[in-house]
N, C-alpha and C positions, 0 to 999 in steps of 0.2 A: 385544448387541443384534442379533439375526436379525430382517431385514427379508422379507417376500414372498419377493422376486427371489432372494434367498438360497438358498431354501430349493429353489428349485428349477433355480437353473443349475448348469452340468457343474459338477464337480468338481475339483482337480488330477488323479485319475488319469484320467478324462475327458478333458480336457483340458487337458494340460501346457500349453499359453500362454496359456490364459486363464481357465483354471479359478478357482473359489471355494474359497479355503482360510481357514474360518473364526479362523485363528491369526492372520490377515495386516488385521485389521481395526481402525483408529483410531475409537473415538467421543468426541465431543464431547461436553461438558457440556450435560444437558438445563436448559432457562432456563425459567420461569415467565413469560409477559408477559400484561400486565395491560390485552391490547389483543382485540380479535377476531382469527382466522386470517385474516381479510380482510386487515386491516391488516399482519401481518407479511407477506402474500404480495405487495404492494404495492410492498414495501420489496425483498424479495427479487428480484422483477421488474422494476423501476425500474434498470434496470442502468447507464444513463449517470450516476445519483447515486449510485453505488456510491464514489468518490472523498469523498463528503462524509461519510458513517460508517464505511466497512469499512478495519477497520485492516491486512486480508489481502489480501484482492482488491481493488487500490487501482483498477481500471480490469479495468469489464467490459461486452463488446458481442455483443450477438446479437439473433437475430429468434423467438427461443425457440422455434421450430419444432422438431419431431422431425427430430432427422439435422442441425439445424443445428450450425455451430462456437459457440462461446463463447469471445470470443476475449478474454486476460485479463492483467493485469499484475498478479505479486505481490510481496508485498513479501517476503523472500529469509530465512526465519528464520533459516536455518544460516550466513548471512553478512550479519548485520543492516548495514542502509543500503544495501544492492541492493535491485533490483527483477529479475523473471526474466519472461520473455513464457510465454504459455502459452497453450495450443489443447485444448479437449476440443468434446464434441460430446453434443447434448440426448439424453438416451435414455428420460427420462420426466417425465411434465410432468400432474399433477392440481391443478387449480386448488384453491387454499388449504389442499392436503395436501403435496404432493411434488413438490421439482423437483429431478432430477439431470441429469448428466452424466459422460464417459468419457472414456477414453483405450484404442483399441484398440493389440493388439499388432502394430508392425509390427519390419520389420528393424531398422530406422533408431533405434526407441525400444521393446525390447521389455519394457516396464514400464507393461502396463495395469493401468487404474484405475476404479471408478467412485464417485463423490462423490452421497449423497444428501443432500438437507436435506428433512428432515419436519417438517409443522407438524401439531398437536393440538388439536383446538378443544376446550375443558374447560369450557366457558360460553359463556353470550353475548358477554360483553367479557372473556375469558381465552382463554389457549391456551398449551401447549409447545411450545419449538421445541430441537430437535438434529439435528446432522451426522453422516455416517459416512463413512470413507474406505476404499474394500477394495481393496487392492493384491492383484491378481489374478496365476494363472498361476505358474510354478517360480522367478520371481525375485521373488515378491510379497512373500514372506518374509523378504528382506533386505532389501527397498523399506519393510519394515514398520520393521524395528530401526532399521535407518538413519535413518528419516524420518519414524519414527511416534509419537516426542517432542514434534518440532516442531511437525508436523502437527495433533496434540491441540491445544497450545499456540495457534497460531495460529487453529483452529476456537471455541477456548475465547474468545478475545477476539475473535471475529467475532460468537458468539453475546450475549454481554455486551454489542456495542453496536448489534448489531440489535434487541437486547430495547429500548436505551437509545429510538433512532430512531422503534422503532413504537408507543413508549408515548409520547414527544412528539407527534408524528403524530397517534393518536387522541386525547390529550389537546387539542390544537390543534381537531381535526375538534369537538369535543364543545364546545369554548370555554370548555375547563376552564384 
C-alpha cells in the first residue's frame, strides 16, 4: 500500500534518519463499514472515547491541530497487560479521508514513524477504512521486524472494532 506522502518523501539514501524505506511498512487490514466516512471519522476524532472501543489506543488526547501532540496510552502487545505512554504529533488531517500522525527522529528516540488511518467513502452509507505504520530512516527496518507483527495485529483489532463502533453509531443515528 503506497500512500501520496510516500511517493514523494526523501528516501533512506536521502535521508538516513528519516527517510522512506518502502520495506519498513506495516498495513493493517482494510474493513468494509457499513456506515458513511462521516461516521467513521467521528469515531476516529472523538478521542476522549477512544477508552470505550479501541482495544490499542486505550487513551487518546489532542486538539487535532497540525503540529499538535497526541498524546496516547497503549495497550503493550509485546508484553500484554501493560500499557506504554506515547507522544506523536498530527502531520495530516483531511476530514473523512485521513488522519495521521509521527514520531520525529530525535537523539533520545531515534525511531521515527508515521501512522496513517484512511478512510474510503464507497457509497453513501459505506466506506473503507485501514492503517499503515512506516517506520522511517536506517533503524526503520529493525523497528519493522521487531514490531511489525505486533503492530499489524494490534491495528487489525483496532480496525475490527472501529468498524464495530461506527456501525452501531449510524445504526443508532438512523434508529435502526
Amino acid at each position: 500500500m503506497v500512500l501520496d506522502w510516500m511517493k514523494t518523501h526523501p528516501t533512506l539514501d536521502e535521508d538516513p534518519l528519516e527517510g522512506f524505506d518502502p520495506e519498513a511498512v506495516t498495513v493493517g487490514e482494510t474493513v468494509s463499514v457499513k456506515a458513511p466516512a462521516r461516521m467513521v471519522w467521528q469515531v476516529l476524532t472523538d478521542m476522549p472515547r477512544y477508552n470505550e472501543w479501541n482495544p490499542f489506543c486505550v487513551r487518546a488526547q489532542s486538539t487535532l491541530e497540525m503540529g499538535a501532540p497526541v498524546d496516547m496510552t497503549l495497550a503493550n502487545y509485546a508484553v500484554p497487560g501493560t500499557l506504554v505512554p506515547n507522544c506523536e504529533y498530527i502531520c495530516a488531517f483531511e476530514p473523512e479521508r485521513l488522519i495521521s500522525w509521527e514520531m520525529k527522529h530525535s537523539d533520545a528516540w531515534p525511531y521515527p514513524a508515521r501512522r496513517d488511518q484512511v478512510i474510503e467513502q464507497t457509497g453513501a452509507d459505506s466506506c473503507r477504512y485501514f492503517s499503515t505504520d512506516a517506520f522511517l530512516g536506517r533503524n526503520g527496518i529493525h523497528v519493522f521486524r521487531f514490531a511489525g507483527p505486533w503492530v499489524k495485529r494490534a491495528f487489525d483489532d483496532s480496525a475490527v472494532a472501529l468498524k464495530a463502533r461506527a456501525e452501531a453509531l449510524w445504526a443508532a443515528e438512523r434508529g435502526a
